[in-house]
FINU-722242 format. One record per residue (C-alpha): x negated, y negated, z negated; residue in one letter; residue number from 1; chain. Coordinates in Angstrom, 2 decimals. Layout:
// residues N
[[X, Y, Z], 'a', NUM, 'A']
...
***
This chain:
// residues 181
[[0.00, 0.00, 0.00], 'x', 1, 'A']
[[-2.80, -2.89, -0.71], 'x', 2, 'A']
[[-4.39, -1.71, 2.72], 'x', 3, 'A']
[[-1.09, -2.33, 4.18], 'x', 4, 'A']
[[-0.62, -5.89, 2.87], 'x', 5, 'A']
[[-4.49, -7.10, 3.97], 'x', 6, 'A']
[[-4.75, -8.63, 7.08], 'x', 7, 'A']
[[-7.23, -7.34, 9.83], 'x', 8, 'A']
[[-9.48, -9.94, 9.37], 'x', 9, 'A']
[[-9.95, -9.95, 5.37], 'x', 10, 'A']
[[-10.37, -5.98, 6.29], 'x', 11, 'A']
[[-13.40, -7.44, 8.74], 'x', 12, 'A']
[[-14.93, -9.64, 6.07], 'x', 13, 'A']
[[-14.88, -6.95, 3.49], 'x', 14, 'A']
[[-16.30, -4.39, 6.06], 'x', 15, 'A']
[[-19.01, -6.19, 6.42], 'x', 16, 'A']
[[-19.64, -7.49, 2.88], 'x', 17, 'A']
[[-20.02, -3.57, 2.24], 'x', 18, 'A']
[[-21.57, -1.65, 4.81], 'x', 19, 'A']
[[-23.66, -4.61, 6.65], 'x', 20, 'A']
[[-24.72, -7.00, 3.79], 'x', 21, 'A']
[[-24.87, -4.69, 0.69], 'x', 22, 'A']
[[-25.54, -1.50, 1.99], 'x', 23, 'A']
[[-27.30, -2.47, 5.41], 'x', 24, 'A']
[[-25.68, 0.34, 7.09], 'x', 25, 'A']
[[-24.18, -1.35, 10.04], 'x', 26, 'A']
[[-24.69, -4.33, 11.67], 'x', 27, 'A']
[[-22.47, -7.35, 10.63], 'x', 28, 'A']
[[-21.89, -8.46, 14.16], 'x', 29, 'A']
[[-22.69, -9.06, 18.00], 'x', 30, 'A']
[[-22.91, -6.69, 20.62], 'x', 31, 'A']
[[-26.52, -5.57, 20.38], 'x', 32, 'A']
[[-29.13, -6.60, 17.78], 'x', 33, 'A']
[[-30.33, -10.45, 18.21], 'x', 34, 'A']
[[-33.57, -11.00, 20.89], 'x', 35, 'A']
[[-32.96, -7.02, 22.51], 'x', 36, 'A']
[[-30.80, -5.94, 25.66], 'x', 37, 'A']
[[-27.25, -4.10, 24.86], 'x', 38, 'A']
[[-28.19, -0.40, 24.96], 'x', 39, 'A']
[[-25.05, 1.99, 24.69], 'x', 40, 'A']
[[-26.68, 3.50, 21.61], 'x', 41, 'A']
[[-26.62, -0.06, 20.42], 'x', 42, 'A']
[[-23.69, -1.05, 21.54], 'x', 43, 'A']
[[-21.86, 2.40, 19.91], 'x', 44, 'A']
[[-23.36, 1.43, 16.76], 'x', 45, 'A']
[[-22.16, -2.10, 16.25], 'x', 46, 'A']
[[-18.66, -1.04, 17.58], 'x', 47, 'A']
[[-18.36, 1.31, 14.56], 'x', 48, 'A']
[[-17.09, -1.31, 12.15], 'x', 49, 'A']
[[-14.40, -3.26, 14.30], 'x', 50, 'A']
[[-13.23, 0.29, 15.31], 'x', 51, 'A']
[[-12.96, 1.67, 11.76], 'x', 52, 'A']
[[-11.55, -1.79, 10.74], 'x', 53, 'A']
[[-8.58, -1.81, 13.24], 'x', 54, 'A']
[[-7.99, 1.83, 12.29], 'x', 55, 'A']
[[-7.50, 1.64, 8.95], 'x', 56, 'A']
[[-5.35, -1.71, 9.59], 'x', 57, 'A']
[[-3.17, 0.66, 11.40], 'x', 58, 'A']
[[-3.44, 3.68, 9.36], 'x', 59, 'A']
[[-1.19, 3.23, 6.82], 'x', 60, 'A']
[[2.23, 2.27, 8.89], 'x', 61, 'A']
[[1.85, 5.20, 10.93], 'x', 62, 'A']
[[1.04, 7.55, 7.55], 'x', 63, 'A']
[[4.59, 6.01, 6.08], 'x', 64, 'A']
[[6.23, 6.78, 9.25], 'x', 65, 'A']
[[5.16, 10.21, 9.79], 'x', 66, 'A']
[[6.03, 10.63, 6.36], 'x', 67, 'A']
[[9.30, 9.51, 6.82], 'x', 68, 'A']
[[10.00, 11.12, 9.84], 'x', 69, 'A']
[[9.14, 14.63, 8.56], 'x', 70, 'A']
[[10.81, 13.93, 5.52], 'x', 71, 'A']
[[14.25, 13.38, 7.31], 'x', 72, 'A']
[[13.65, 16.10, 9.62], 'x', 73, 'A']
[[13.08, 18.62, 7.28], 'x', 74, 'A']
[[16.89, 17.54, 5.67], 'x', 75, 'A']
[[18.32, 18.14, 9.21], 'x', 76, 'A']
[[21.01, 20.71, 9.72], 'x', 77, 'A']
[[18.98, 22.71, 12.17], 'x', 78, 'A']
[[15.87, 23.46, 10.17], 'x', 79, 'A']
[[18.48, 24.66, 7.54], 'x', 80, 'A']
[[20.15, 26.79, 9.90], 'x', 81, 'A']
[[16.95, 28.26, 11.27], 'x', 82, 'A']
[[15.44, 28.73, 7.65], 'x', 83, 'A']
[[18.65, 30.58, 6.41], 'x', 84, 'A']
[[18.29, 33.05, 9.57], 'x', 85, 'A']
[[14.67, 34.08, 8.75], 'x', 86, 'A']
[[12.39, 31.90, 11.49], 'x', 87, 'A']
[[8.85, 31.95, 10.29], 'x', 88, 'A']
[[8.01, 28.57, 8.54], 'x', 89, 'A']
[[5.42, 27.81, 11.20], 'x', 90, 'A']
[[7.69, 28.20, 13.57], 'x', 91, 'A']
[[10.13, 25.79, 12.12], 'x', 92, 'A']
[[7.46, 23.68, 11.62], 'x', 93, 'A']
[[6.11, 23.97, 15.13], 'x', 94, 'A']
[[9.45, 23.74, 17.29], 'x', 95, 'A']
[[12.04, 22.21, 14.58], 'x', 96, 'A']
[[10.37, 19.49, 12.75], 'x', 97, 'A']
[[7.63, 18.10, 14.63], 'x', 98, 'A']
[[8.91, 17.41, 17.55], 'x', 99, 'A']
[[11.73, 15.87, 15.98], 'x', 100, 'A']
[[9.00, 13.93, 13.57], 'x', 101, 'A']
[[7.07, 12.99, 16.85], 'x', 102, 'A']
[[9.40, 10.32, 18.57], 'x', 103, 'A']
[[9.93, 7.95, 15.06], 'x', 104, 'A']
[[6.09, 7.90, 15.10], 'x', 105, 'A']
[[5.67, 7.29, 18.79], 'x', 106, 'A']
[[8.26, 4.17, 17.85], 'x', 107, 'A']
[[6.10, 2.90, 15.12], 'x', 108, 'A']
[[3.42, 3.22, 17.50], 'x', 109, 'A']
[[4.92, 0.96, 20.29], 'x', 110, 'A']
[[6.54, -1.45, 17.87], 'x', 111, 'A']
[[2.85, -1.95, 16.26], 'x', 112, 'A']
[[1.13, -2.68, 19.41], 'x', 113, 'A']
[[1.78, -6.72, 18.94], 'x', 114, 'A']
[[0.39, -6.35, 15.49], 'x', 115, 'A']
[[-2.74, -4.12, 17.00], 'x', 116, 'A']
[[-3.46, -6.97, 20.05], 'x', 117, 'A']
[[-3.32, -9.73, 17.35], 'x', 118, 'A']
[[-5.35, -7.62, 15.50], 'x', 119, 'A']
[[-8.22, -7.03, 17.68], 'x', 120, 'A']
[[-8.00, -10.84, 18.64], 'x', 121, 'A']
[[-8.98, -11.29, 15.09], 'x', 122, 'A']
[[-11.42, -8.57, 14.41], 'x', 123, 'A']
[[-13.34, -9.64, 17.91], 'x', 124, 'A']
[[-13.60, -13.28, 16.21], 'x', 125, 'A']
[[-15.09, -12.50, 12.96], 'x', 126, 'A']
[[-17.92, -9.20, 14.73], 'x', 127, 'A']
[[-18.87, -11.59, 17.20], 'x', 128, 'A']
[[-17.64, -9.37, 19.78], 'x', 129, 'A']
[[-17.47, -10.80, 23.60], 'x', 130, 'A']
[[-13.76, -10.18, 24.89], 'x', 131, 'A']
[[-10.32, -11.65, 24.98], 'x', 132, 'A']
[[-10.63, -13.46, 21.46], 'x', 133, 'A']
[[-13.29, -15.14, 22.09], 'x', 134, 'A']
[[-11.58, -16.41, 25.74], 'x', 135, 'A']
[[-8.58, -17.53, 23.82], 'x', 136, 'A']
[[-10.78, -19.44, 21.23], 'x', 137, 'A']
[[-12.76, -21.37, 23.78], 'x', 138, 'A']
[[-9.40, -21.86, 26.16], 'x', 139, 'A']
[[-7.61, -23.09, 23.39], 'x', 140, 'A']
[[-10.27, -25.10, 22.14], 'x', 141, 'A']
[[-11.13, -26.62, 25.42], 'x', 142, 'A']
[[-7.84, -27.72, 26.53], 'x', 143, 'A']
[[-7.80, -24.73, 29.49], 'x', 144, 'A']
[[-4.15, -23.78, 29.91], 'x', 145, 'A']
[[-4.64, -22.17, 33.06], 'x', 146, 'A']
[[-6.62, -19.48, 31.03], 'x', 147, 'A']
[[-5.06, -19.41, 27.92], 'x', 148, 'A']
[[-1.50, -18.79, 29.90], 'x', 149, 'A']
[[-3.17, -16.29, 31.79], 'x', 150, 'A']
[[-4.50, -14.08, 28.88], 'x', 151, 'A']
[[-1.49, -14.97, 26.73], 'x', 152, 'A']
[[0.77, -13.23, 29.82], 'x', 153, 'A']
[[-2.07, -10.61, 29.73], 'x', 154, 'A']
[[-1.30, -9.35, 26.25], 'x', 155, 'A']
[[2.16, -9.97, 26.74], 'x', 156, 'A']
[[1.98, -7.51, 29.59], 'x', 157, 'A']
[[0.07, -5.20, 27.87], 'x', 158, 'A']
[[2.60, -4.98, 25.03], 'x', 159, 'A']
[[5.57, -4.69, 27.25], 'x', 160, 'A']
[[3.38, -1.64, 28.90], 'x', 161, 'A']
[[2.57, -0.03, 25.83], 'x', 162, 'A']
[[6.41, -0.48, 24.48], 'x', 163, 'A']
[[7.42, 1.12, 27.85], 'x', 164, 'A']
[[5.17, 4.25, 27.36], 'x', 165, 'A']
[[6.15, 4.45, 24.21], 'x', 166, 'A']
[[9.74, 4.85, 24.93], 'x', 167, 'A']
[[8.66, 7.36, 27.64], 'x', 168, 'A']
[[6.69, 9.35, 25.01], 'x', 169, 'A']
[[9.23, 10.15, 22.67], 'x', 170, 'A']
[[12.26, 10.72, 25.91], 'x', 171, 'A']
[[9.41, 13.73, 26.70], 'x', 172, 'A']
[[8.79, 14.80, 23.43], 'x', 173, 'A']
[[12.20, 14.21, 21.11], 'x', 174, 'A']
[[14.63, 17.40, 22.69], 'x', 175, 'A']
[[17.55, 15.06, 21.26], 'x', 176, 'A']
[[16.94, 11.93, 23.78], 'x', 177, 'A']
[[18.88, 12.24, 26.99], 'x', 178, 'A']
[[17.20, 11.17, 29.84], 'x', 179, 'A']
[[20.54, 11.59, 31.95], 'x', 180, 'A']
[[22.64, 8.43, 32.95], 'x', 181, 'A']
***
């Protein structure tokens, strides 16, 4: 629950209090190390913290809705039903409840892409990281409204995209949508 409240970037900042400044595990930002060309060993290594941040900014929603979601599915009628006639638990488990549990977390998933795309706007900012934040920051800050409309339809499109897959995922996966009409 206290992961759930922070927001990605106080996440960032105590990501990198930990494992850059204290421990000196990680680098605390940029793309490669200061003076040296990006190598993809480099690069891999200071893309572990935004990663792990954005993750774990995630994690926690989709935990409470798969909760959820199996929770109610395992009160459903038809796991009762095949539990009273003898069906193997792994096989309610396996053909009953998850694919039932599967489209409420697919929904989660779609709903949270806004949250995710702010997200990594944020995250990008505080590692240093080249990419769309840091084309929004210098749009915004130098009066560009060609480019800052352009990226802020970007996103927009990308949400609408992943909100349309989303809905596609769970018609394939939950046996109770109807795809007819």
């Amino acid at each position: 629950m206290v992961v759930q409240g922070l927001p990605p970037f106080v996440l960032s900042l105590a990501a990198i209090a930990v494992f850059a400044l204290t421990l000196g595990w990680l680098p605390a930002a940029g793309l490669s190390d200061a003076g040296s060309d990006p190598t993809a060993g480099g690069v891999l290594r200071h893309l572990v913290l935004p990663v792990v941040v954005l993750a774990i900014s995630q994690v926690p929603w989709l935990l409470l809705a798969v909760r959820e979601s199996v929770v109610t599915s395992k009160g459903e009628d038809f796991v009762a039903g095949a539990v009273s006639r003898g069906v193997p638990t792994q096989v309610v488990t396996r053909r009953h409840i998850v694919p039932t549990s599967l489209a409420p977390f697919v929904n989660v998933v779609g709903v949270r892409l806004p949250e995710l795309v702010v997200g990594a706007v944020l995250v990008e900012e505080v590692f240093s990281w080249p990419g769309v934040a840091g084309a929004i920051v210098t749009s915004a800050r130098d009066l560009d409204m060609a480019l800052l409309a352009f990226l802020t339809i970007g996103t927009t499109l990308v949400v609408m995209i992943g909100s349309l897959l989303a809905d596609v995922v769970v018609a394939l996966v939950d046996p109770r949508v109807s795809t007819d009409g």
